[in-house]
mmCIF file of the N, C-alpha and C atoms, coordinates in Angstrom:
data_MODEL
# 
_entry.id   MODEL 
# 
loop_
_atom_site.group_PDB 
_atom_site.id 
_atom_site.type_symbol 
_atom_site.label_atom_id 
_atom_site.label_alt_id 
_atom_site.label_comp_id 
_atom_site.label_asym_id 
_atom_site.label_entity_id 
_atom_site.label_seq_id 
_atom_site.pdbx_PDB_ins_code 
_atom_site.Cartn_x 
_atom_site.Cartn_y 
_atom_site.Cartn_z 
_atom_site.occupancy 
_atom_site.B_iso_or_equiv 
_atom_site.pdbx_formal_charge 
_atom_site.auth_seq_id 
_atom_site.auth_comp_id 
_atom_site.auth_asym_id 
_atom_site.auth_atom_id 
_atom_site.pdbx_PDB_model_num 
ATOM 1   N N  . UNK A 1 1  ? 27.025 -10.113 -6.453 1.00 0.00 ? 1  UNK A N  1 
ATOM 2   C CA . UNK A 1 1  ? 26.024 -9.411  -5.688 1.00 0.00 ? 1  UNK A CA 1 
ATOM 3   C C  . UNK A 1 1  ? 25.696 -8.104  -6.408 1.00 0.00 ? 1  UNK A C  1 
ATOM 4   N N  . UNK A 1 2  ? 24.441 -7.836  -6.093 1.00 0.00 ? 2  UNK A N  1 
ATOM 5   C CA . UNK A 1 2  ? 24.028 -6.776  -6.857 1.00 0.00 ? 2  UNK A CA 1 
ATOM 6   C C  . UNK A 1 2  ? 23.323 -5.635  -5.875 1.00 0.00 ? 2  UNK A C  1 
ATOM 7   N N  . UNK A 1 3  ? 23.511 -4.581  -6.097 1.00 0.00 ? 3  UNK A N  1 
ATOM 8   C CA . UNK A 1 3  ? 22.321 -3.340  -5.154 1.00 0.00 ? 3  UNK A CA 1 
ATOM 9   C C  . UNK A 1 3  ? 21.939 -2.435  -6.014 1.00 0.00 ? 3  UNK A C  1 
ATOM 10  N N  . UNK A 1 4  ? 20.626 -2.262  -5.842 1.00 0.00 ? 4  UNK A N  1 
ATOM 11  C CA . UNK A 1 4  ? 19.740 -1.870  -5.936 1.00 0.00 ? 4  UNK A CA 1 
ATOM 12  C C  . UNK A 1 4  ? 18.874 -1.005  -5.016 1.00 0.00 ? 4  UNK A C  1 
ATOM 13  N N  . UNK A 1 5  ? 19.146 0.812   -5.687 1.00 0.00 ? 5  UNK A N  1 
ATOM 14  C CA . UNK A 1 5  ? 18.940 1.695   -4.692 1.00 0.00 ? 5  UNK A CA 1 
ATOM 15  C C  . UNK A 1 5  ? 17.782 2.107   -5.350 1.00 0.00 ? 5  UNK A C  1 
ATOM 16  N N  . UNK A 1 6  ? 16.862 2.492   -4.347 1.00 0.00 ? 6  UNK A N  1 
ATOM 17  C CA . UNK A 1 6  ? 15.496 2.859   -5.122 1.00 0.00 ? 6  UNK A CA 1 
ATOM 18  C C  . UNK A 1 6  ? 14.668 3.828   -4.506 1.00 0.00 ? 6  UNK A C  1 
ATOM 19  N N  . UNK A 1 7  ? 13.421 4.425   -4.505 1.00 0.00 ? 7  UNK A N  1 
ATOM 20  C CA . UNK A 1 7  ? 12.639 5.528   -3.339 1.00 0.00 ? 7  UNK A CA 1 
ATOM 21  C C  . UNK A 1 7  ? 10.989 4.111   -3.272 1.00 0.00 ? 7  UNK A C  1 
ATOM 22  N N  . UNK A 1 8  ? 11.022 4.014   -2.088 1.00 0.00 ? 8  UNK A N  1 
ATOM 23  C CA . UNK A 1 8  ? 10.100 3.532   -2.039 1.00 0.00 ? 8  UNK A CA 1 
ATOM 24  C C  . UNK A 1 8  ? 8.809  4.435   -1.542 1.00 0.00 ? 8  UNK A C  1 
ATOM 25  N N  . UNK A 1 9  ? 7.438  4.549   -2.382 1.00 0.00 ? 9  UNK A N  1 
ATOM 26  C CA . UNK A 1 9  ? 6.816  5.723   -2.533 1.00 0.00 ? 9  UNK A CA 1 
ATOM 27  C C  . UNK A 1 9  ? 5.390  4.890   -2.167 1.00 0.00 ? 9  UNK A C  1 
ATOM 28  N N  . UNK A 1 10 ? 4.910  5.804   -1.030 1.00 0.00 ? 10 UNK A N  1 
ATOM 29  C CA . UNK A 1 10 ? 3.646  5.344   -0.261 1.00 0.00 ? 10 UNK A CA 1 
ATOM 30  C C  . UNK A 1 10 ? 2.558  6.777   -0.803 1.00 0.00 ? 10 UNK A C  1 
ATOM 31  N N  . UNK A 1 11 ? 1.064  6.594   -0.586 1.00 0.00 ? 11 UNK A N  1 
ATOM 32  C CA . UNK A 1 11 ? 0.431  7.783   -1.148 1.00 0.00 ? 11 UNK A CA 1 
ATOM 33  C C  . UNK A 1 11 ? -0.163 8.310   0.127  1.00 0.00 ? 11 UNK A C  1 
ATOM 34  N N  . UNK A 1 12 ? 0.183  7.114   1.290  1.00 0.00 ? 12 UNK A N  1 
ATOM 35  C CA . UNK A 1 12 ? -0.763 7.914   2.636  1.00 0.00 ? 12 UNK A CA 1 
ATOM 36  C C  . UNK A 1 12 ? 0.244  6.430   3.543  1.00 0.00 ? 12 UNK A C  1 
ATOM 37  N N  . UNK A 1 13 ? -0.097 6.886   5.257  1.00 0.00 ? 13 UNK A N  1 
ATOM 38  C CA . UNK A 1 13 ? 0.336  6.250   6.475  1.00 0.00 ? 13 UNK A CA 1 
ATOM 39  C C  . UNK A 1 13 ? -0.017 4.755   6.012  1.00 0.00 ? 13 UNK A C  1 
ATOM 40  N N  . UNK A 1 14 ? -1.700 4.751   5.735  1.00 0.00 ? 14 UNK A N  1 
ATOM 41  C CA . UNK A 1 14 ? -1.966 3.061   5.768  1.00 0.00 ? 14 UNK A CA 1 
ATOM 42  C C  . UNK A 1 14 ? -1.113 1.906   4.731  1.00 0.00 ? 14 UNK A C  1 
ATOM 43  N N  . UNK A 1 15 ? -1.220 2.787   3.513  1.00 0.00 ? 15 UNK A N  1 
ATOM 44  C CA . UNK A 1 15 ? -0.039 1.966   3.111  1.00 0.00 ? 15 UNK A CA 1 
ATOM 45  C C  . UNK A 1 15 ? 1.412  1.749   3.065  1.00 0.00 ? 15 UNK A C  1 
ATOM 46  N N  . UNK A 1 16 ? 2.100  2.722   3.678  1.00 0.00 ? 16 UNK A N  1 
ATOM 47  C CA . UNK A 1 16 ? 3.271  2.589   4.381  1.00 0.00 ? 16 UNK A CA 1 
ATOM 48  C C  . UNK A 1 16 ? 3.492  1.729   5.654  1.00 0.00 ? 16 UNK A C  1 
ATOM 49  N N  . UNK A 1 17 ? 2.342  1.868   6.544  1.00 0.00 ? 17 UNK A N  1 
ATOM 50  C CA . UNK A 1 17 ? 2.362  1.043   7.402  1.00 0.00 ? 17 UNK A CA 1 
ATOM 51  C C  . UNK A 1 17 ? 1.609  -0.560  7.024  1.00 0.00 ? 17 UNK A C  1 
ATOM 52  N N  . UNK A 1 18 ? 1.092  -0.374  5.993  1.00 0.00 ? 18 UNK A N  1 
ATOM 53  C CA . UNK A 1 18 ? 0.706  -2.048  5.607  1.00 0.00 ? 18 UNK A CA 1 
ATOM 54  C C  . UNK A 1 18 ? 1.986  -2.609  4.795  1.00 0.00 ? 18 UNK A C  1 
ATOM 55  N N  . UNK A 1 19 ? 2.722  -2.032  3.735  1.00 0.00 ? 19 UNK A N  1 
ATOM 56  C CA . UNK A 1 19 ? 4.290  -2.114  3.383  1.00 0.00 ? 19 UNK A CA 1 
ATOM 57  C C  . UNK A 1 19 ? 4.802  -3.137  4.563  1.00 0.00 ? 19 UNK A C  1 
ATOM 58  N N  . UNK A 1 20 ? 4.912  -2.073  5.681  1.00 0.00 ? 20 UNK A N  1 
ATOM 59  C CA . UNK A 1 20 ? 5.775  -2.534  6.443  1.00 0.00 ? 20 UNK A CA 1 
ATOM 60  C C  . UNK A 1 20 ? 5.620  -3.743  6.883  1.00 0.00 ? 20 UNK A C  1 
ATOM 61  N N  . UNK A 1 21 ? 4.066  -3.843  7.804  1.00 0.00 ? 21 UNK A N  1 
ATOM 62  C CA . UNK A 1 21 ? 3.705  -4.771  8.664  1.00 0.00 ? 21 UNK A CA 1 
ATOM 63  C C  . UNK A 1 21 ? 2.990  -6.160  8.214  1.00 0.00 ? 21 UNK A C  1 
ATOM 64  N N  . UNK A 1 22 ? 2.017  -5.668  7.303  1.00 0.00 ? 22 UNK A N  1 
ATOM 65  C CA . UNK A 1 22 ? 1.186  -6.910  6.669  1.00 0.00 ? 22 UNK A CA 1 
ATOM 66  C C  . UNK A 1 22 ? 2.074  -7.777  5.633  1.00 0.00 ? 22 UNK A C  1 
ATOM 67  N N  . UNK A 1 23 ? 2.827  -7.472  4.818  1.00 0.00 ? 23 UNK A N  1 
ATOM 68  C CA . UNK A 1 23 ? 3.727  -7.725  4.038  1.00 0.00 ? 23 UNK A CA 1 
ATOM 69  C C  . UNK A 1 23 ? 5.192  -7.662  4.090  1.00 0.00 ? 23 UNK A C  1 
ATOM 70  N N  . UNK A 1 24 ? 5.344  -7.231  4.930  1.00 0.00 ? 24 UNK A N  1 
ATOM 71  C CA . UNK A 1 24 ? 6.673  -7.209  5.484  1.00 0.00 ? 24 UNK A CA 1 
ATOM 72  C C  . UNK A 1 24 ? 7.777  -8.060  5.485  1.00 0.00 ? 24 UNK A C  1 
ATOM 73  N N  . UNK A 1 25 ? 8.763  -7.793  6.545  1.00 0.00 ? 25 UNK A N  1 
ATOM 74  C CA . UNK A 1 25 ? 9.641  -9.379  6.689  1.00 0.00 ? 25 UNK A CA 1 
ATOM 75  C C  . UNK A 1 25 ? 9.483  -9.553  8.532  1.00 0.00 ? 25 UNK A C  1 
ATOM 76  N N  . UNK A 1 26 ? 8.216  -8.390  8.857  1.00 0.00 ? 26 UNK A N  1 
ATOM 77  C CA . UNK A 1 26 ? 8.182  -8.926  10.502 1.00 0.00 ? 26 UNK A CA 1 
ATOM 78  C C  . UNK A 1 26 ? 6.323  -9.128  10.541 1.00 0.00 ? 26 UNK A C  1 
ATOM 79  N N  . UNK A 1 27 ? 5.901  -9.355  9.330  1.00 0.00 ? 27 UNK A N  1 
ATOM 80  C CA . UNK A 1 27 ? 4.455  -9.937  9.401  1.00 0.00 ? 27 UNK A CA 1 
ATOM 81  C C  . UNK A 1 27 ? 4.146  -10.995 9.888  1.00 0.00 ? 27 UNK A C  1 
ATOM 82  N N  . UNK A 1 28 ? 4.801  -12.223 10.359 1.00 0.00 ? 28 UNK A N  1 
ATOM 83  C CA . UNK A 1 28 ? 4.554  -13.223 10.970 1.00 0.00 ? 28 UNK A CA 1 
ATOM 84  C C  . UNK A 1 28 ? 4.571  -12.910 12.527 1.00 0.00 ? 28 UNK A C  1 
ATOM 85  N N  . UNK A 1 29 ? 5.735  -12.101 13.026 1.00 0.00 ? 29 UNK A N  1 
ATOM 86  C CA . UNK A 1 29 ? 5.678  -11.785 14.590 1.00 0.00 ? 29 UNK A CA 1 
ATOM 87  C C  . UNK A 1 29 ? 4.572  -10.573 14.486 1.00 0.00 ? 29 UNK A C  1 
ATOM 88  N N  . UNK A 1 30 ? 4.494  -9.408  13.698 1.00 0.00 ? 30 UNK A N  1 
ATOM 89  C CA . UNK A 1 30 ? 3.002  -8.849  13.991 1.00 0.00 ? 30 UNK A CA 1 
ATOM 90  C C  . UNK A 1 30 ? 1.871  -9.162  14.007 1.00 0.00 ? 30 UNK A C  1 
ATOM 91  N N  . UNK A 1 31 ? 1.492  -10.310 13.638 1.00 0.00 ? 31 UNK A N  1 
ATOM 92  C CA . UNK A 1 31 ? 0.125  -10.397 13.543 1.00 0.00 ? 31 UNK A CA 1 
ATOM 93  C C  . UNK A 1 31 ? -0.274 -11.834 14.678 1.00 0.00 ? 31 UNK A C  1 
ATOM 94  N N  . UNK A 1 32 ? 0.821  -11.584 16.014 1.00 0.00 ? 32 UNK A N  1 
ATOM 95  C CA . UNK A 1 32 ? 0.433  -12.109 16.727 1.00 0.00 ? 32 UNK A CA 1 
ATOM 96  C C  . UNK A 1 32 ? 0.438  -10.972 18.062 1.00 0.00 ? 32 UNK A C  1 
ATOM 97  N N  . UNK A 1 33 ? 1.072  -9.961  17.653 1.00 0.00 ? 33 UNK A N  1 
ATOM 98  C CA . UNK A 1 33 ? 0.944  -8.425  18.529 1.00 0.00 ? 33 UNK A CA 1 
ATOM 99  C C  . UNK A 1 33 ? -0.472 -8.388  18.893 1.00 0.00 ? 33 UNK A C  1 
ATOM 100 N N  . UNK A 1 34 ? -0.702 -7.608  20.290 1.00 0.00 ? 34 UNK A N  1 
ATOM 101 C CA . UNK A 1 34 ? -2.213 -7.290  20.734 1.00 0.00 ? 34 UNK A CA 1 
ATOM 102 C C  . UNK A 1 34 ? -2.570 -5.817  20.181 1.00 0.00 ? 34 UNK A C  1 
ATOM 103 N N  . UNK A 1 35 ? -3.297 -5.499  20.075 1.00 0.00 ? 35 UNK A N  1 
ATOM 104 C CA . UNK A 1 35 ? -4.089 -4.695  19.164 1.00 0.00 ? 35 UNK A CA 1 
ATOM 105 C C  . UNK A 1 35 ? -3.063 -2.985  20.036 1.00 0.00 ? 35 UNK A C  1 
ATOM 106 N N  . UNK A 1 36 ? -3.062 -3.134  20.881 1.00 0.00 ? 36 UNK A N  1 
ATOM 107 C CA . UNK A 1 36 ? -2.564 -1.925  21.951 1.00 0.00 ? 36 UNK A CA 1 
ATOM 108 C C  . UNK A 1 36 ? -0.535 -1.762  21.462 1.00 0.00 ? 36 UNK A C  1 
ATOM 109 N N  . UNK A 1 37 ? -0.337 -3.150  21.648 1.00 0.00 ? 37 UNK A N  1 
ATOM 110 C CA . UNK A 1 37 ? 1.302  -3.174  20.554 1.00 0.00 ? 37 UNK A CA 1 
ATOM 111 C C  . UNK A 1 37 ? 0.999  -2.727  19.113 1.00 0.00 ? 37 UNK A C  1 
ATOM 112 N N  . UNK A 1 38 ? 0.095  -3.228  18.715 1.00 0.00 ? 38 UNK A N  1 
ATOM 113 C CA . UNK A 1 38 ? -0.239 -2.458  17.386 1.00 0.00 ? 38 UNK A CA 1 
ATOM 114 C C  . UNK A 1 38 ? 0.168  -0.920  17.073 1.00 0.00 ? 38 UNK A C  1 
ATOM 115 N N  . UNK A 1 39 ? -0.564 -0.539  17.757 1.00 0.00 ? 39 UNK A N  1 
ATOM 116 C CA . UNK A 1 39 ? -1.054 0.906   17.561 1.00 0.00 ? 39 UNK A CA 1 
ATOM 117 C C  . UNK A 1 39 ? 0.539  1.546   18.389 1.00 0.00 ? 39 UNK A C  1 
ATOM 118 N N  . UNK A 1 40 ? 0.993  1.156   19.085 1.00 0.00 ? 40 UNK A N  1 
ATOM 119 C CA . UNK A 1 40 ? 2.698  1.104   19.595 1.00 0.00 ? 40 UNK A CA 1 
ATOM 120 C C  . UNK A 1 40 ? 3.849  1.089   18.636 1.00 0.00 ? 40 UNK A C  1 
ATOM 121 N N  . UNK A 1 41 ? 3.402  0.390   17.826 1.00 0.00 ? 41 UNK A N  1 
ATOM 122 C CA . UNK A 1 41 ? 4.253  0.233   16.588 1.00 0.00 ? 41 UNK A CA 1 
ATOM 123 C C  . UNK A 1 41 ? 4.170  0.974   15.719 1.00 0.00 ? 41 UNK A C  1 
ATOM 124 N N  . UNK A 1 42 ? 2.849  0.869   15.292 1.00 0.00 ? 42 UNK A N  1 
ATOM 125 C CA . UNK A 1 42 ? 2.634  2.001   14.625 1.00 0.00 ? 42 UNK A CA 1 
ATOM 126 C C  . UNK A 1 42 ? 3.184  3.687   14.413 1.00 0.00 ? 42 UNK A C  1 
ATOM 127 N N  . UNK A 1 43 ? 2.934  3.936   16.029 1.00 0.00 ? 43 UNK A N  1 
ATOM 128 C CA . UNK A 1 43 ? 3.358  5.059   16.152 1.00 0.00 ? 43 UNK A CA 1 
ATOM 129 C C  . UNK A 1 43 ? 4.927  5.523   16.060 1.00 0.00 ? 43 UNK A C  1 
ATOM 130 N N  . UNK A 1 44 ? 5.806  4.390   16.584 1.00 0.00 ? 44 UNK A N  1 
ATOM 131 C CA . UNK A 1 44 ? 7.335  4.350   16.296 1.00 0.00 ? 44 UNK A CA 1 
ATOM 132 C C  . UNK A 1 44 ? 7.973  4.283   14.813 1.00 0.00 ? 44 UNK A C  1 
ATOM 133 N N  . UNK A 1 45 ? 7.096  3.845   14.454 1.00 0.00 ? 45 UNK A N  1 
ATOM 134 C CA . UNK A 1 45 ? 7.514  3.485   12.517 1.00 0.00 ? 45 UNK A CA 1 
ATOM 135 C C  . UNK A 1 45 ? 7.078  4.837   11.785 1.00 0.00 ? 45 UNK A C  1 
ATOM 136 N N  . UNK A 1 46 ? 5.864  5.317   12.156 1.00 0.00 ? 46 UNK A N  1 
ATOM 137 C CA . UNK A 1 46 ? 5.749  6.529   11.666 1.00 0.00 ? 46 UNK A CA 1 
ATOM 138 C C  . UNK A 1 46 ? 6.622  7.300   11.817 1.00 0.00 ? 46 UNK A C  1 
ATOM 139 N N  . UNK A 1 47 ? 6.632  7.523   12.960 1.00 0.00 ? 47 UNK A N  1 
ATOM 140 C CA . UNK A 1 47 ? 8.147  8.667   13.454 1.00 0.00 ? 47 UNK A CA 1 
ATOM 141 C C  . UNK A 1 47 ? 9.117  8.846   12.931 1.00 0.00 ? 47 UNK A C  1 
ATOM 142 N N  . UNK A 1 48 ? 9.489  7.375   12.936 1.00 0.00 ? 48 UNK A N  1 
ATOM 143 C CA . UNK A 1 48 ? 11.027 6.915   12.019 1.00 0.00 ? 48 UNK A CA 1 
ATOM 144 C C  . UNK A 1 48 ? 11.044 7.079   10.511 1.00 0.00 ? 48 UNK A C  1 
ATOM 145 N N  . UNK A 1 49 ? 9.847  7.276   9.858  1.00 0.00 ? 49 UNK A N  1 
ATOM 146 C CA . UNK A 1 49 ? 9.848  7.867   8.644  1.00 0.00 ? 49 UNK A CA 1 
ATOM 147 C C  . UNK A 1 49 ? 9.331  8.888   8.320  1.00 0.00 ? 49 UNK A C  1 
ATOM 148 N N  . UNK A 1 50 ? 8.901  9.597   9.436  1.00 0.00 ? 50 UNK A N  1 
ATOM 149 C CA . UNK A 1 50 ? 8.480  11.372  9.395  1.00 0.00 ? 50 UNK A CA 1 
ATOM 150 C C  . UNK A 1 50 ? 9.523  11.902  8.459  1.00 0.00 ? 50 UNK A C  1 
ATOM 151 N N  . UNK A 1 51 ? 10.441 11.840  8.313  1.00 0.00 ? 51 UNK A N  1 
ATOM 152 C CA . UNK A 1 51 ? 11.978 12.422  7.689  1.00 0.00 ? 51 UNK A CA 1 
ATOM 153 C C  . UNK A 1 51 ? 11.452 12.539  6.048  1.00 0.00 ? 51 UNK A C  1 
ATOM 154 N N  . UNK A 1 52 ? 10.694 11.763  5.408  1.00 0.00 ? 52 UNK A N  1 
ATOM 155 C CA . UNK A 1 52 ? 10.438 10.776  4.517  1.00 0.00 ? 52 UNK A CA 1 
ATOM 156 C C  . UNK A 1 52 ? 8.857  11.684  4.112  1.00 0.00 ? 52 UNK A C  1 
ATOM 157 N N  . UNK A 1 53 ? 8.673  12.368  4.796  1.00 0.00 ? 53 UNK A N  1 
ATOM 158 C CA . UNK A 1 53 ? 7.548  12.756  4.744  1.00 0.00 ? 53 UNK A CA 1 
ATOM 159 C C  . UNK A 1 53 ? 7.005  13.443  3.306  1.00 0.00 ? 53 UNK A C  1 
ATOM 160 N N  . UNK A 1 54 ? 6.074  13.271  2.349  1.00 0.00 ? 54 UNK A N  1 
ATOM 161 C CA . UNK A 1 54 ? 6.075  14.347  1.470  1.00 0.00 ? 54 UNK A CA 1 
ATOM 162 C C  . UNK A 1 54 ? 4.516  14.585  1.101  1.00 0.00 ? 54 UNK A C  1 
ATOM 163 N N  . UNK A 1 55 ? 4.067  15.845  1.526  1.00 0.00 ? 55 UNK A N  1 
ATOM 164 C CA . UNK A 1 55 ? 2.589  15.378  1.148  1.00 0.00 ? 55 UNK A CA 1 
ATOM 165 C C  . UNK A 1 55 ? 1.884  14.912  2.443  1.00 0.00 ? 55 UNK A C  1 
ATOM 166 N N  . UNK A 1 56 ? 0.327  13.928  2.069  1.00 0.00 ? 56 UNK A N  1 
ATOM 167 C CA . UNK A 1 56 ? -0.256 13.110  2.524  1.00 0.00 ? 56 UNK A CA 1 
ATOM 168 C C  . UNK A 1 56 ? 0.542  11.649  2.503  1.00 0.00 ? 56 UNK A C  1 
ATOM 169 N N  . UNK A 1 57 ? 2.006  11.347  1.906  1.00 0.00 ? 57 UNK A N  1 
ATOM 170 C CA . UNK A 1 57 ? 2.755  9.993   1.653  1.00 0.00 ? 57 UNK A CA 1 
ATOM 171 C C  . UNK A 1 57 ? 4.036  10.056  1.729  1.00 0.00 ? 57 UNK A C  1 
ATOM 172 N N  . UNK A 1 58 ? 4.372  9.039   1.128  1.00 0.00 ? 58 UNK A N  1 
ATOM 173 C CA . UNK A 1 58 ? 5.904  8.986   1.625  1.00 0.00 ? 58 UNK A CA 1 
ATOM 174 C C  . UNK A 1 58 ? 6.834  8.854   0.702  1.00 0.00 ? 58 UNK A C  1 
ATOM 175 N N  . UNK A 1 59 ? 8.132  9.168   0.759  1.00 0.00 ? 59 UNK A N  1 
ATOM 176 C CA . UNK A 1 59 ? 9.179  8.912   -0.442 1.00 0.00 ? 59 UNK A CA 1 
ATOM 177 C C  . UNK A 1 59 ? 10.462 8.383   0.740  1.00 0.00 ? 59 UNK A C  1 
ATOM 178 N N  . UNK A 1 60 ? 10.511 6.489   0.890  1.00 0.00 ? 60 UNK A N  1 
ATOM 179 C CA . UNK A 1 60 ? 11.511 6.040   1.508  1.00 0.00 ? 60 UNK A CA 1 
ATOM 180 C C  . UNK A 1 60 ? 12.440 5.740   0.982  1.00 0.00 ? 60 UNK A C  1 
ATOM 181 N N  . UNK A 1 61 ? 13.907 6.060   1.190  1.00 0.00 ? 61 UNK A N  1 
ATOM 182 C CA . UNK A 1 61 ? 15.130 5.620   0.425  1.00 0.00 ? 61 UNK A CA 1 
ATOM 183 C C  . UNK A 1 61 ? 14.813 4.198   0.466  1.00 0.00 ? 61 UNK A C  1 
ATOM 184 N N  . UNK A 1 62 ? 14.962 2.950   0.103  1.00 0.00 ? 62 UNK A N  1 
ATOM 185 C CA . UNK A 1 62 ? 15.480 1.699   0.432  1.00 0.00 ? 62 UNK A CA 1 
ATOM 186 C C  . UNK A 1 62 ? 16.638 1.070   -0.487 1.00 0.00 ? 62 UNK A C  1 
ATOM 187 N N  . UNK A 1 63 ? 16.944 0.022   -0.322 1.00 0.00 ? 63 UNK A N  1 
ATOM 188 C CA . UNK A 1 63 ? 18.099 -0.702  -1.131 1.00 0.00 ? 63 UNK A CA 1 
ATOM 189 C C  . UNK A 1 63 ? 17.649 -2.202  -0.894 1.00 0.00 ? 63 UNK A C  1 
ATOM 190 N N  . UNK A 1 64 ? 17.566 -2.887  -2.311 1.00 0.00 ? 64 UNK A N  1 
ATOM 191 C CA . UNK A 1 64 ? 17.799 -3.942  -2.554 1.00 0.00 ? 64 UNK A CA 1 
ATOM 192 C C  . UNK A 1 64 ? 18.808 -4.558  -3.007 1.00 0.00 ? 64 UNK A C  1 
ATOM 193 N N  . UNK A 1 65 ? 18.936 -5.945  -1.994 1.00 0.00 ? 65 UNK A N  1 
ATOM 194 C CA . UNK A 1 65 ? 20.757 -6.829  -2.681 1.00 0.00 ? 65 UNK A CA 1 
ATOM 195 C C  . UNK A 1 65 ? 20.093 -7.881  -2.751 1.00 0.00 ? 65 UNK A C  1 
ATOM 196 N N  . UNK A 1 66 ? 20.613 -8.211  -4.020 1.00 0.00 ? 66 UNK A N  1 
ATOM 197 C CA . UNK A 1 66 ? 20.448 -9.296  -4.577 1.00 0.00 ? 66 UNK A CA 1 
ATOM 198 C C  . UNK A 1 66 ? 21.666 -9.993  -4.814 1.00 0.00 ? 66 UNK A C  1 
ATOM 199 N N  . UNK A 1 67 ? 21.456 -11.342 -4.387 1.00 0.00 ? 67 UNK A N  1 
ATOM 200 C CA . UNK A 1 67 ? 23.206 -12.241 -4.499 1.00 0.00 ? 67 UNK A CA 1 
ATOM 201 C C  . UNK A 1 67 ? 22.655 -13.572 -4.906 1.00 0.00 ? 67 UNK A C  1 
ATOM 202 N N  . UNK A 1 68 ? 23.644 -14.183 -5.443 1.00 0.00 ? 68 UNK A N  1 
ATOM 203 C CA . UNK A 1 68 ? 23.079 -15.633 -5.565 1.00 0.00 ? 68 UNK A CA 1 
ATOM 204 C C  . UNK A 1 68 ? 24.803 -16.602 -4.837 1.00 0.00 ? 68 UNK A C  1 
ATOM 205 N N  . UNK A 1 69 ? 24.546 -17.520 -4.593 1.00 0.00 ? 69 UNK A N  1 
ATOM 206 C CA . UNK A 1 69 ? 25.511 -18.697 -4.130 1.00 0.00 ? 69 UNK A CA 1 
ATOM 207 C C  . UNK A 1 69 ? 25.089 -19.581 -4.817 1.00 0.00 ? 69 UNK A C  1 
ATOM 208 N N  . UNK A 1 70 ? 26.719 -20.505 -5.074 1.00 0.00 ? 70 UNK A N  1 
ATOM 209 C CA . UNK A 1 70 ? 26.684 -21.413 -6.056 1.00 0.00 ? 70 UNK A CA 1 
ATOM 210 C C  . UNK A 1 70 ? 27.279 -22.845 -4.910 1.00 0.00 ? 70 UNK A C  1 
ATOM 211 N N  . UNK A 1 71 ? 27.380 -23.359 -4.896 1.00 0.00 ? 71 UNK A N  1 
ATOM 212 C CA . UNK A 1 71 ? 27.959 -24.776 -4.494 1.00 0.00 ? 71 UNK A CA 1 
ATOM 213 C C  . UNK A 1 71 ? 29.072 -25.925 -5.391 1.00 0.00 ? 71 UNK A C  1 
# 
């Protein structure tokens, strides 16, 4: 197994919040959200990366693991 620590770097909200949601790993359950959960979500995810804030964008810690299994 491997990790992989990195800054994940947005230049404004929309693409931090398209990161998240359109491409994501919860883009299949969002894009059956009503437009009003939308904008709900939105606002909670922002928040949660206000911390992250730099600028007009963002600088998010994340970590990637990478593993493989053998049989």
């Amino acid at each position: 197994m491997q990790r992989i620590k990195t800054i994940l770097e947005y230049k404004n909200e929309e693409e931090a919040l398209g990161a998240a949601f359109e491409g994501g790993p919860v883009a299949l359950a969002y894009h059956k959200f009503s437009d009003q959960i939308k904008q709900e979500v939105h606002a909670a995810y922002l928040t949660s990366v206000a911390p992250f804030k730099k600028g007009p964008g963002y600088e998010i810690p994340g970590e990637f693991v990478i593993a493989r299994g053998q049989r």
